[in-house]
Structure formats: C-alpha cells, structure tokens
C-alpha beads as a LAMMPS data file, in Angstrom:
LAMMPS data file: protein, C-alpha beads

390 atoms
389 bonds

1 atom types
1 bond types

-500.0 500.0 xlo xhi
-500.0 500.0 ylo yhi
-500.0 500.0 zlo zhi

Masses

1 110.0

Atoms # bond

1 1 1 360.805 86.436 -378.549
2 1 1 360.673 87.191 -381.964
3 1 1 359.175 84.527 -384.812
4 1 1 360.761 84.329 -388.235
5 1 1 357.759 85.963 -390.069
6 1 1 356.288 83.779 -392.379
7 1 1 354.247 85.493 -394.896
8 1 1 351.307 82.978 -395.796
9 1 1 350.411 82.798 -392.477
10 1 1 350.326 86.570 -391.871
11 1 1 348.587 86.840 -395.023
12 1 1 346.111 84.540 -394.285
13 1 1 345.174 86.238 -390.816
14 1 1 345.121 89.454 -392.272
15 1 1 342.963 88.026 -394.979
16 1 1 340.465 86.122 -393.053
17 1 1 340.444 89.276 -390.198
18 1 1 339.722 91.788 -393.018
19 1 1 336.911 90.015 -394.449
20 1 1 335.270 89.579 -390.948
21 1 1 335.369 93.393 -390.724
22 1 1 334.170 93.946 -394.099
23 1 1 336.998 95.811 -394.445
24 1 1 338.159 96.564 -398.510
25 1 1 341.440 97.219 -398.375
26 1 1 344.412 96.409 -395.924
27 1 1 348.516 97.001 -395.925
28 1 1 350.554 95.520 -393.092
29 1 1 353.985 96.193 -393.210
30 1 1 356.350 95.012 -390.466
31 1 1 360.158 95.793 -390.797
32 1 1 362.427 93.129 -388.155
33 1 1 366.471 92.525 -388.511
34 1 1 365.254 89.726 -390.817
35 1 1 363.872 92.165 -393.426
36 1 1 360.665 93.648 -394.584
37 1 1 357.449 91.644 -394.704
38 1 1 354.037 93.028 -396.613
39 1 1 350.988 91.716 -396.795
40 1 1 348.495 93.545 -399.541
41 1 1 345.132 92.384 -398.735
42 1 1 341.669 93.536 -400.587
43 1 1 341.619 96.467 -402.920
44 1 1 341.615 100.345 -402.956
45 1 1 338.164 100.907 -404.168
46 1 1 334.902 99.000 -404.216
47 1 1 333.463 97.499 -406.756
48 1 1 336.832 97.099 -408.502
49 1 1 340.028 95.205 -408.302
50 1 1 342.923 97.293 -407.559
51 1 1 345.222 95.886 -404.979
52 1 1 346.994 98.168 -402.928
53 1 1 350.803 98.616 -402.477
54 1 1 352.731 100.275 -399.708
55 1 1 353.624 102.800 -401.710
56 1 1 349.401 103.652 -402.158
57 1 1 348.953 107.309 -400.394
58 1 1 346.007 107.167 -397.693
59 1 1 344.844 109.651 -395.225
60 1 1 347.126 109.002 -391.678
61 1 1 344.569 111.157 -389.047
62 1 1 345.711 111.505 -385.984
63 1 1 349.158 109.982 -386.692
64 1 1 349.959 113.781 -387.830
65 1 1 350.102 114.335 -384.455
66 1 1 353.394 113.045 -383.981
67 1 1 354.647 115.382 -386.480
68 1 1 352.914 118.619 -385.106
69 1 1 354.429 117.573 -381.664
70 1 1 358.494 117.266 -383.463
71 1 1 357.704 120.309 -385.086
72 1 1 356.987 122.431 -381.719
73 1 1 360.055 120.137 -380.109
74 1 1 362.182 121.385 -382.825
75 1 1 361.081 125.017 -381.970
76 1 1 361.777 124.553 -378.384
77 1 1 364.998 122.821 -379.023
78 1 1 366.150 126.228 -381.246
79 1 1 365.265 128.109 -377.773
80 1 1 362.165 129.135 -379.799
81 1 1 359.769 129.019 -377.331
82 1 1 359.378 126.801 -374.211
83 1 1 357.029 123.953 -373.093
84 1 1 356.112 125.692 -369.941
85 1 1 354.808 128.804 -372.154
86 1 1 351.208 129.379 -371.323
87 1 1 349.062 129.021 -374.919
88 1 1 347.922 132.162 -373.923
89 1 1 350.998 133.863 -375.099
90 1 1 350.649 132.612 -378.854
91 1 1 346.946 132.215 -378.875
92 1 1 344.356 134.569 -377.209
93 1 1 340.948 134.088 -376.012
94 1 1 341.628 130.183 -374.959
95 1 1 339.367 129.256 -372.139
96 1 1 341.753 128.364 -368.790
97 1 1 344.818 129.930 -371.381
98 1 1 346.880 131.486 -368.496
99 1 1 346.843 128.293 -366.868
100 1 1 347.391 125.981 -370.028
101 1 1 350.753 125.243 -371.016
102 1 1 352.575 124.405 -374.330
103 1 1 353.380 120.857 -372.515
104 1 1 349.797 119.984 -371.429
105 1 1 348.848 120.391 -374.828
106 1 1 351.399 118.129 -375.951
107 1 1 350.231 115.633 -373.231
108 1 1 346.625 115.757 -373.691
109 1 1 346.168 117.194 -370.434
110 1 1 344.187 120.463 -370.968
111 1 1 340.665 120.077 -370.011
112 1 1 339.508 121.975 -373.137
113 1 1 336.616 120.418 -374.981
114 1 1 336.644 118.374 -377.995
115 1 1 336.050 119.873 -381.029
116 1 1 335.456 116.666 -382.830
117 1 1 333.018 115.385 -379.781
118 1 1 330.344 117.975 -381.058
119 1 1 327.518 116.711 -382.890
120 1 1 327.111 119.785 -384.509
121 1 1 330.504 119.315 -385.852
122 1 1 329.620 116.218 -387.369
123 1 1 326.345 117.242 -388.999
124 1 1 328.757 120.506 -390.574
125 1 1 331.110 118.202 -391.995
126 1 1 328.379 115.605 -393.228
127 1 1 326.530 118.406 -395.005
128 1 1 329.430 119.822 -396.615
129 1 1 332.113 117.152 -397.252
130 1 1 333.609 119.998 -399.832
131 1 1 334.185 122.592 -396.913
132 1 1 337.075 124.414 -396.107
133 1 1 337.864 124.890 -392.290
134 1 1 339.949 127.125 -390.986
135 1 1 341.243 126.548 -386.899
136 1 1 339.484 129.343 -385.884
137 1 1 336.161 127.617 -386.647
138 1 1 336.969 124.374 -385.201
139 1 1 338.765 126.263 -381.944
140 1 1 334.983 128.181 -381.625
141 1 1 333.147 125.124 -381.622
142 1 1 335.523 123.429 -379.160
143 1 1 335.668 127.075 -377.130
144 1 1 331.191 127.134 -376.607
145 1 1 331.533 124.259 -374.604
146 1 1 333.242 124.466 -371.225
147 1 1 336.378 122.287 -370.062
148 1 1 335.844 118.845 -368.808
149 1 1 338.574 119.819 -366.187
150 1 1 341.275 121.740 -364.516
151 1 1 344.013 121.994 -366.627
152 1 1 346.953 119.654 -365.871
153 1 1 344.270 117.627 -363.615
154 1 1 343.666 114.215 -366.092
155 1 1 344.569 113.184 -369.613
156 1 1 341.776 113.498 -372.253
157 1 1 342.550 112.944 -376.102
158 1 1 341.382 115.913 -377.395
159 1 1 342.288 117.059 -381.127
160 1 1 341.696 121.152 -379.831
161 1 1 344.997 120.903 -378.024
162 1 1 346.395 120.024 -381.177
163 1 1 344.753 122.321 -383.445
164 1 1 346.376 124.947 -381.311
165 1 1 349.708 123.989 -381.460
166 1 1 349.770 123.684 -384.788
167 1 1 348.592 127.466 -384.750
168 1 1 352.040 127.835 -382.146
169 1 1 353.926 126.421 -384.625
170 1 1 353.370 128.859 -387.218
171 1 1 353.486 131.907 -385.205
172 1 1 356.715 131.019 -383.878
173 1 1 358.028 128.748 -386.665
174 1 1 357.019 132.044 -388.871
175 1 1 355.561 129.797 -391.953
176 1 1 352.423 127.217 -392.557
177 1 1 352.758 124.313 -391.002
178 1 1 353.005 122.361 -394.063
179 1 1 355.996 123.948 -395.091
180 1 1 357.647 123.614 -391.766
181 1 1 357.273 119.687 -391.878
182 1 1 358.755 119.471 -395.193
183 1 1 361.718 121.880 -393.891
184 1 1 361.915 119.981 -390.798
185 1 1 361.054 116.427 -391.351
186 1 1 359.816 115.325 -394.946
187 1 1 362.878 116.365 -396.203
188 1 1 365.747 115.563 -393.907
189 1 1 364.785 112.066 -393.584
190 1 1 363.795 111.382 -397.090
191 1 1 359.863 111.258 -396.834
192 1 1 358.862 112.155 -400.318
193 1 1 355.445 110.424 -400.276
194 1 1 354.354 112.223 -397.517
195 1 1 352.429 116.083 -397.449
196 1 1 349.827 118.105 -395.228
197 1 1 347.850 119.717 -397.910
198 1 1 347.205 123.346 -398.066
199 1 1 343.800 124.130 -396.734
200 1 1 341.728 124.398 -399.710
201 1 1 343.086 120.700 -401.541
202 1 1 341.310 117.653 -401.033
203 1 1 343.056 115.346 -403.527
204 1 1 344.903 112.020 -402.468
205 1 1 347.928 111.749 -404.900
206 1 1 348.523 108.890 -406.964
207 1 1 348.370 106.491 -406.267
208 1 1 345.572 106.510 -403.867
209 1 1 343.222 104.456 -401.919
210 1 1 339.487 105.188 -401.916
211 1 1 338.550 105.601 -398.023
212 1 1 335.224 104.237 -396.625
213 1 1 333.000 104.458 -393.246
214 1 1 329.643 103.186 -392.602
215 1 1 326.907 105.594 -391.567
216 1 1 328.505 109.169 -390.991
217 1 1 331.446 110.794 -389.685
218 1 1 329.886 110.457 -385.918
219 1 1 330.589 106.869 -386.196
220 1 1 334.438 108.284 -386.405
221 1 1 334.816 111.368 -384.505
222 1 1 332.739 110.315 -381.417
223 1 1 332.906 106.497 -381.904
224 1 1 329.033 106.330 -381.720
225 1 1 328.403 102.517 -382.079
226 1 1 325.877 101.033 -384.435
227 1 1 322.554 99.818 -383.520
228 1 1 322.151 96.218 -384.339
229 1 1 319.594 97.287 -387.281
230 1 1 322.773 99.029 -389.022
231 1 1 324.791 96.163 -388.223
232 1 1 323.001 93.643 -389.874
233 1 1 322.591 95.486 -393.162
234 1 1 326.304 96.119 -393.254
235 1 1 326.754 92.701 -393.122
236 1 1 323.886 91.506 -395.538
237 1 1 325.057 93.792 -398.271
238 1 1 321.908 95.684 -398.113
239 1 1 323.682 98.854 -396.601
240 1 1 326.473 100.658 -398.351
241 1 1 329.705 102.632 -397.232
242 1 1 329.908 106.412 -397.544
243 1 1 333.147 107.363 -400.000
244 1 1 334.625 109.774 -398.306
245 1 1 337.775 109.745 -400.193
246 1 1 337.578 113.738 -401.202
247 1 1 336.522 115.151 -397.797
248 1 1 338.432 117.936 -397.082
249 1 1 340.727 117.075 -394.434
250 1 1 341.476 121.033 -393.169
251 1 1 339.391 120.422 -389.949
252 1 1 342.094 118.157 -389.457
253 1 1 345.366 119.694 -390.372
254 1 1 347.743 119.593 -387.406
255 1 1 345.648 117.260 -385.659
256 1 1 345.404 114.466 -388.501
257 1 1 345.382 115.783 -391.831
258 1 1 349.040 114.338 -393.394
259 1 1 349.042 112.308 -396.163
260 1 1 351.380 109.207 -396.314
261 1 1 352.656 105.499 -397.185
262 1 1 353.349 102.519 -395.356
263 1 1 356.688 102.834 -396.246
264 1 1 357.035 106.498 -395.532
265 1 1 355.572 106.204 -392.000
266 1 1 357.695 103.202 -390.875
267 1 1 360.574 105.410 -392.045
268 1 1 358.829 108.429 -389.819
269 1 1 358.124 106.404 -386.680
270 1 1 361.374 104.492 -386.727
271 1 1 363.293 107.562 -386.877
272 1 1 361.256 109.522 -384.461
273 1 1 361.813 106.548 -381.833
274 1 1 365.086 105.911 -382.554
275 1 1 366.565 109.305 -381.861
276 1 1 366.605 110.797 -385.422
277 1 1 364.591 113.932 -385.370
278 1 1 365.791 115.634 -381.800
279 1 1 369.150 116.286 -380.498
280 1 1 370.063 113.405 -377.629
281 1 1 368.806 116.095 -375.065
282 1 1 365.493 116.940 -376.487
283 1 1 365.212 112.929 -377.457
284 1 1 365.559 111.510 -374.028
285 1 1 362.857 114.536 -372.755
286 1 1 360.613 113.239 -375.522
287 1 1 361.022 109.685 -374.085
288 1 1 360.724 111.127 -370.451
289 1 1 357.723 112.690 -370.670
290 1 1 355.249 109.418 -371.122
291 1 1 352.534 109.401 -368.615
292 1 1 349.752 107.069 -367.571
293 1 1 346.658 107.964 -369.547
294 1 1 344.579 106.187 -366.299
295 1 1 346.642 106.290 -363.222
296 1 1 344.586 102.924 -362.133
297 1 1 345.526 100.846 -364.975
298 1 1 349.020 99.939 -363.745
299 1 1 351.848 99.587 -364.940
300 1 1 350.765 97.885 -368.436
301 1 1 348.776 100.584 -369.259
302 1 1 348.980 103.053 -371.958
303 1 1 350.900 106.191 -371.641
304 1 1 350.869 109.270 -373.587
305 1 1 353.687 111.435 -373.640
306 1 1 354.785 114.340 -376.342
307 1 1 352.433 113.390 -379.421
308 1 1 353.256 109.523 -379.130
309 1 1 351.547 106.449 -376.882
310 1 1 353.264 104.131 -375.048
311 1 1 352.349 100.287 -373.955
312 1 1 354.238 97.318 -372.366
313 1 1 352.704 94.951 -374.327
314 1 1 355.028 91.929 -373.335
315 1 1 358.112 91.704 -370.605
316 1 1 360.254 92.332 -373.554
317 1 1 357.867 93.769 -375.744
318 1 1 357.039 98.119 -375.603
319 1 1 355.380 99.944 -378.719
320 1 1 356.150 103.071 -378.962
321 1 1 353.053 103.966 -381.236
322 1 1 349.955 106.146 -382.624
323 1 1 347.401 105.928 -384.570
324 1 1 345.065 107.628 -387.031
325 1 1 341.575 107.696 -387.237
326 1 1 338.755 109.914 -389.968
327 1 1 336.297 108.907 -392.053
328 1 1 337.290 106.763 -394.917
329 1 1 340.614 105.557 -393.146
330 1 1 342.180 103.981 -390.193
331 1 1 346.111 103.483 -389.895
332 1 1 348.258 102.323 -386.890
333 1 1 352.183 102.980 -386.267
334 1 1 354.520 101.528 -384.236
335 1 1 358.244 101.135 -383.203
336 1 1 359.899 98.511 -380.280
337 1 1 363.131 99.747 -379.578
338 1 1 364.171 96.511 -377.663
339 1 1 363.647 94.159 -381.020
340 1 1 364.319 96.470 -383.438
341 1 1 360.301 96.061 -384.731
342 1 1 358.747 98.306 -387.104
343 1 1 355.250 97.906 -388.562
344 1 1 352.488 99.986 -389.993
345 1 1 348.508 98.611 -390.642
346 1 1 346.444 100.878 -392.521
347 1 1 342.785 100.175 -394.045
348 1 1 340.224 102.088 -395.738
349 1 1 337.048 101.473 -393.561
350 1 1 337.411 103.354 -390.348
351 1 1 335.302 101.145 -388.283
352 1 1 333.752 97.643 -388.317
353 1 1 330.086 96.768 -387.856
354 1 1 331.059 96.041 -384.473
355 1 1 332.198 99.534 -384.250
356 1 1 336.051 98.952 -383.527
357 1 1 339.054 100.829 -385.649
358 1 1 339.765 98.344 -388.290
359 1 1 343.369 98.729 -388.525
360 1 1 343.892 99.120 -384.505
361 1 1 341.879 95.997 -384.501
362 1 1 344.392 93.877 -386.722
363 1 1 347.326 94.915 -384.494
364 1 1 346.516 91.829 -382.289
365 1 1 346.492 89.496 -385.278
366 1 1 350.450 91.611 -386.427
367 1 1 351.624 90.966 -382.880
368 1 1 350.640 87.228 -382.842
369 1 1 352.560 86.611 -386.107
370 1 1 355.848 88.513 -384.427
371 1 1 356.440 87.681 -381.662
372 1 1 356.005 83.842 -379.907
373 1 1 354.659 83.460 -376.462
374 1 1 351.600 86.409 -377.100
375 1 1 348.918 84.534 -377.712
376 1 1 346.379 87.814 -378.174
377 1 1 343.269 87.674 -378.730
378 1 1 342.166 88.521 -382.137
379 1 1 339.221 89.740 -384.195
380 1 1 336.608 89.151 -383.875
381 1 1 337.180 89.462 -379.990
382 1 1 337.615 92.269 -378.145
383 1 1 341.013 94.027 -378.616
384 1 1 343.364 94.241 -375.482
385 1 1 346.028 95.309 -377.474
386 1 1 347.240 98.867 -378.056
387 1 1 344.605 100.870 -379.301
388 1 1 345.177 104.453 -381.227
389 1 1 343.574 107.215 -380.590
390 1 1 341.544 108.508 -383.426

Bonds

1 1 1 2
2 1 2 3
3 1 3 4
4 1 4 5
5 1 5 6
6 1 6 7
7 1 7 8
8 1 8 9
9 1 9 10
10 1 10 11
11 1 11 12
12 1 12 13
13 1 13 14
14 1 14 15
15 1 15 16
16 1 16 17
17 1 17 18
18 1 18 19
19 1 19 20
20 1 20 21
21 1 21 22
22 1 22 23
23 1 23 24
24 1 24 25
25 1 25 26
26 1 26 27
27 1 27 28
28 1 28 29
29 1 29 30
30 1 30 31
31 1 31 32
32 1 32 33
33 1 33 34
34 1 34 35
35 1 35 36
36 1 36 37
37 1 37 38
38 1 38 39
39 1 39 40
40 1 40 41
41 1 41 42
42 1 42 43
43 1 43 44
44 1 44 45
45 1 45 46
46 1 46 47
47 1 47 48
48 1 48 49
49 1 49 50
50 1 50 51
51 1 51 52
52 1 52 53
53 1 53 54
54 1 54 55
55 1 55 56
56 1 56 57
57 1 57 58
58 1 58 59
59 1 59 60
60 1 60 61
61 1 61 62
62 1 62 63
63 1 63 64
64 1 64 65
65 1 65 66
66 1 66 67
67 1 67 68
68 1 68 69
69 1 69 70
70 1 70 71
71 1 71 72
72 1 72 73
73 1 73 74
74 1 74 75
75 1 75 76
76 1 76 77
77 1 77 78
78 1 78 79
79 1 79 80
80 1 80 81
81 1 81 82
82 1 82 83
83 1 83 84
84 1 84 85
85 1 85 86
86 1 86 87
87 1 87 88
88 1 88 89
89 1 89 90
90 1 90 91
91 1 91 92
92 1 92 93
93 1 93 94
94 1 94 95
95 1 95 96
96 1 96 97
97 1 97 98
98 1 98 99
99 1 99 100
100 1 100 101
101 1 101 102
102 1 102 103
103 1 103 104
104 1 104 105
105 1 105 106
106 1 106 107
107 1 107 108
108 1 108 109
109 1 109 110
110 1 110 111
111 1 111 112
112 1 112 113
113 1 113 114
114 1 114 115
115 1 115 116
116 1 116 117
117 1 117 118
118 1 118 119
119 1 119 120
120 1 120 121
121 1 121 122
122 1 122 123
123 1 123 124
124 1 124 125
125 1 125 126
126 1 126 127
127 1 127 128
128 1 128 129
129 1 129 130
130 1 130 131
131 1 131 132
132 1 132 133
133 1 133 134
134 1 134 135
135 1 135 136
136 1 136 137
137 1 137 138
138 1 138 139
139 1 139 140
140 1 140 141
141 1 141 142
142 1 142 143
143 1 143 144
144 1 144 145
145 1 145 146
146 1 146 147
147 1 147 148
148 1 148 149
149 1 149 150
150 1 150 151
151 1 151 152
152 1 152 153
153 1 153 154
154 1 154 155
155 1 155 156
156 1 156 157
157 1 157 158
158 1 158 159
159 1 159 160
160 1 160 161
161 1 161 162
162 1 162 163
163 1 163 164
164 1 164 165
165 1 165 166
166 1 166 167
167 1 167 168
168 1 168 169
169 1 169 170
170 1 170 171
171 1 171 172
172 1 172 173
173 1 173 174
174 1 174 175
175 1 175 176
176 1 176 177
177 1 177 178
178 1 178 179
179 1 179 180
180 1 180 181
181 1 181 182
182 1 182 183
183 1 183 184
184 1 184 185
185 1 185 186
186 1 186 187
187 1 187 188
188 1 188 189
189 1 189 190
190 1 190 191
191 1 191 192
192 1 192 193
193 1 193 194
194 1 194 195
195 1 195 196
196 1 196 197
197 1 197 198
198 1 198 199
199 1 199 200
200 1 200 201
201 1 201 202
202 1 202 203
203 1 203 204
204 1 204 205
205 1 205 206
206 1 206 207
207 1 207 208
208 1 208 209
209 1 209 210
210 1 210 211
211 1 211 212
212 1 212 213
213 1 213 214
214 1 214 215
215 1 215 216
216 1 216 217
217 1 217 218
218 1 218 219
219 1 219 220
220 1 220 221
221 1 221 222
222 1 222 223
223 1 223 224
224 1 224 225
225 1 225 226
226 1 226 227
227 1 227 228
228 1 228 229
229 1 229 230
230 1 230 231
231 1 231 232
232 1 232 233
233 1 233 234
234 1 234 235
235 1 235 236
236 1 236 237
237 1 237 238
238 1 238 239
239 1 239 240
240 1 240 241
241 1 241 242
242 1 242 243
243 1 243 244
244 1 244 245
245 1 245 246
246 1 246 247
247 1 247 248
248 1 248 249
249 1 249 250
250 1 250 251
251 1 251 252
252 1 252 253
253 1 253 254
254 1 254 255
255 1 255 256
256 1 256 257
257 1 257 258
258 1 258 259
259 1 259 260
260 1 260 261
261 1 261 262
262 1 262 263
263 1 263 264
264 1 264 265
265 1 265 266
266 1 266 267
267 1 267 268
268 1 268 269
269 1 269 270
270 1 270 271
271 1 271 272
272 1 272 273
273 1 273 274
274 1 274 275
275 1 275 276
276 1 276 277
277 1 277 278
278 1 278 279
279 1 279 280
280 1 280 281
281 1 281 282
282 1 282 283
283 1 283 284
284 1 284 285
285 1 285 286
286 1 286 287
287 1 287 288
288 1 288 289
289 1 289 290
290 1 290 291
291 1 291 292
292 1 292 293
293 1 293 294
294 1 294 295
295 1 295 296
296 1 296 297
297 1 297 298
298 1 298 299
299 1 299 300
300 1 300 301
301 1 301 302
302 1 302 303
303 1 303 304
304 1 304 305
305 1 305 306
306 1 306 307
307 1 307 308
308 1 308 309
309 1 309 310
310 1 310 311
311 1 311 312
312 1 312 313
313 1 313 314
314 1 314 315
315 1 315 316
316 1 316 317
317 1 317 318
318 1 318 319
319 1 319 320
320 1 320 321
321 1 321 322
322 1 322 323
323 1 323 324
324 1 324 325
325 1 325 326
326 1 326 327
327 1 327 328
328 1 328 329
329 1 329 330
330 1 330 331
331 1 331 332
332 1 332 333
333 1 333 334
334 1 334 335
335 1 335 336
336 1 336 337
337 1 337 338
338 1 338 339
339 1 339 340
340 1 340 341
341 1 341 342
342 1 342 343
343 1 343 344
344 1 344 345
345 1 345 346
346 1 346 347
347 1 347 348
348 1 348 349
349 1 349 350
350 1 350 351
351 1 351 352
352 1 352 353
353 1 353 354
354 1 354 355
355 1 355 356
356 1 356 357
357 1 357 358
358 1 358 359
359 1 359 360
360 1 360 361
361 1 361 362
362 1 362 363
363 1 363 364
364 1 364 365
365 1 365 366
366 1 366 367
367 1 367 368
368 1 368 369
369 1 369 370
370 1 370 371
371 1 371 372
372 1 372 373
373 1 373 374
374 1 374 375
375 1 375 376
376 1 376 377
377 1 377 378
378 1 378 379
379 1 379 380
380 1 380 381
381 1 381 382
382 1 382 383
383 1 383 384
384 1 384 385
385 1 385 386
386 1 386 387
387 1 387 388
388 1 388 389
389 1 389 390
C-alpha cells in the first residue's frame, strides 16, 4: 500500500496545489519506515522571499485540542477527577451543567452553543486584533445563546466545550494550563518548539511564519464563504490578505491557541497515537471512545472521540488525526498506526477563494503521493478526504 515517496513529485503537487489556492506558504512533512520527507513550498511572508522550514513556529488552532484533552486524561488517570463528573462541579452557571459531563465535552457532544459561531464575536475580535480574552468572556457569549440540543443527544464541534475544560484542568490540575502542558507533555517527550502563551503575549517565536486570511475572521470561525465578487479580486490581485500574524490568540487558549513545528507536532501526534502519553489502560479508553460524528455516514465516516478524529480512509488505511484552523493559519495532523505514517501540512492562508481550509485541502494531494491504489481527488475539486475541524 505504501509508495516509496519521491520528493519531486510531492513537491510539485504541493507546488502547483498551493498556487491554485493562492496560498503563500506551505510545509508538508510525512515521516514512513523509509524516513522523513519535506516539502517547503512558498514563503513565510508576502512580498518577500523567505522559505519556510519545519522548524518555522506557526499558530496550530484547534490541534491544541488534543493536548487540552491528554491533559484532563492525565488528571483522570491520577484519580483526579472523573469523565462522568458533571462540569457543573468545576464550573458554575453552565447552561444544562448538571446534565453535562466531563466526557461529552471531550466528545463534542454538549449541545452548548458556539462561541466562535457568533457574529458578534467576530466583529470583537476584528475590531480589536490586540485584545486580551479571558474564558469567562468567550463562555458569556457562548452562554446568551441557548443549546442547539440535549446534552449527550448529537455531536457538534464546538470550541465552548473546550474552553471549559481547559478551565477543569486548572482547577483540578491546580496551575495554568500552559504550565501543565509543559509539565505533562512538552517536556516528557522532548517538544521544545512548542508553547501556549500566557494570555496577554501575542508574539510567534523565531522563527515564525506571517499568517494570512482573506476578508475577516468570519471567513474562519463560521466558514462564511465568499461571494463571487471577493473571489475574483483575490484571484486578480486586486484584493489583499489581512496579516493577522499578531492577533492575540487568548480567545483561543485551550481550544487552539498552542504554538508549534512540523517537526514538533509529528513528534506530538505520533506519540499520542502510539501509546506514549497514557498508561495502556487510559490509552486503549482513549482509542475506545471514537464515535460517529453522523450516525448515517457509515462506517467510513469520521469519528470523534477524546480530542482526536478518526477516518477509514482506505481498507488498510485509518488517520488518526486533527486539525487547526484561525485566522492567518491552517495546519493538519495525522498518525496511521497500521503503516507506521506520520505527516503534518500546515499553511499560512486559512482558506482559499473557494472557501476550503488550505492545508485540510492538500491532504488529498499527501495521501495520493503515499499510498498507491487512492486515487483522491485533489484541489481544485472538492475534498472527500479527512477534513479538520477548525
């Protein structure tokens, strides 16, 4: 099933798919028993030629996720607290709380609104790129709008379940959550490029990639597609990205603020897959607990489980993965147990003219050039691939 990678030709899709999506900058790195390959594509700021590297810091979004979910994991393996715990009991005033547990967050499965679907979250951040957010603000503008359901009753990305357990995790962790991923995880397995930044910094470290989006954080957060007008101007040169490299990222924080590397986060996902960060109990519950995002879509559909997605993508092929989606970045991670596959895709344009994640959008063209017998679609089509939640 697997090709021997050969690195013109992945360069040369990556190459020719990046400059359909207008994207500026690219890094593919896929990690097979054969070795490492890396394709650099573009550079790390417009208007200049400055190549990235894997070892170039960008913003990962929602691929923090994975790491607020091992950090409450951790706490529950320590007999800290346990996943049946209603949020109510670490955080008060959530609507539905009683009934809300610590493992329906985990599993998207809530039915608490969206702090990032607001529109008045948007215009807040768009006003004030500079602005420091604490949870409490973003859990208030998530907590005016009633749940979409019953908890426990559907799945429903939604960065407020999230936010809140990153607020469980330093209650019962007893430190910032920052801290607690460089006690628990950073550090043990050697991830020195890699951070969540106090609240109040918005600085990528050196070296870092400039990160670009098209319009206005909607276009991220609620994945409000561009009118044909916008579209055309994008593509004409007449219409300019937004540099949104020095947003700060604390509405993020446990839901997607990290900072990493390629190289970092193939260490990170290949580690959490592979049984590294839990004890073999706790790992095999963290593999257990995958469940069908839409109970209709078979059984090739995506699942989401404890802070990580799941896809058959081939008989022989299943990607553990996530991904990471905010203004100025997009990023994808991924691990297949069965071939012993790692590879990471990150970009600094969030979306395309066509509206679609850049980097979840090149995972097609990846897959293609790893494995034989795919044949997937790639851009500019449609993406059937695995997609990342923002």
């Amino acid at each position: 099933m697997l090709k021997q990678l050969d690195q013109a030709s992945l360069q040369a899709a990556v190459d020719t798919a990046a400059k359909q999506m207008l994207v500026p900058g690219a890094v593919v790195l896929v990690c097979t028993p054969q070795g490492a390959t890396t394709v650099l594509s573009g550079t790390l700021q417009r208007g200049a030629q400055t190549p990235p590297a894997t070892g170039t810091h960008f913003r990962i979004g929602s691929n923090t996720k994975t790491m607020t979910a091992a950090t409450v994991l951790l706490l529950a393996q320590e007999g800290r607290l346990k996943l049946s715990d209603p949020i109510s009991r670490y955080v008060p005033d959530v609507p539905d709380g009683d009934d809300i547990t610590i493992e329906q967050l985990l599993k998207m499965r809530s039915g608490l609104y969206n702090y990032t679907d607001a529109p008045e979250f948007s215009a807040m951040l768009d006003a004030d790129l500079a602005k420091v957010w604490t949870p409490q603000e973003t859990l208030a503008i998530a907590f005016r709008h009633p749940p979409n359901f019953a908890p426990g009753a559907e799945y429903e990305y939604c960065n407020t379940n999230y936010t809140l357990l990153g607020l469980v995790a330093e209650k019962v962790g007893g430190g910032p959550l920052g801290g607690q991923f460089q006690q628990r995880l950073y550090g043990p397995l050697g991830l020195d490029q890699t951070s969540l930044p106090a609240p109040e910094d918005a600085a990528i470290p050196d070296p870092g990639s400039r990160g670009y989006l098209y319009g206005g954080s909607s276009h991220a957060m609620t994945d409000e597609p561009y009118p044909a007008d916008m579209q055309a101007a994008m593509r004409d040169g007449t219409l300019a990205p937004i540099d949104y490299t020095n947003q700060n990222p604390s509405y993020a924080t446990a839901a997607g603020g990290a900072i990493s590397t390629a190289e970092n986060l193939a260490t990170w996902i290949k580690s959490l897959v592979t049984g590294r960060v839990f004890d073999a109990g706790m790992q095999q519950r963290w593999l257990d607990s995958l469940q069908a995002q839409n109970p209709d879509a078979g059984p090739d559909g995506q699942q989401y489980g404890y802070g990580i997605v799941y896809q058959q993508v081939a008989p022989n092929v299943g990607l553990h993965f996530h991904g990471g989606e905010m203004p100025g970045f997009n990023s994808f991670m991924a691990h297949d147990l069965a071939n012993d596959v790692t590879m990471v895709i990150w970009t600094n344009l969030t979306v395309d003219p066509d509206s679609r994640p850049t980097a979840n959008a090149l995972v097609p063209t990846v897959l293609n050039q790893v494995y034989a017998g795919l044949d997937l679609p790639t851009t500019p089509a449609p993406t059937p691939a695995p997609s990342p939640t923002s």
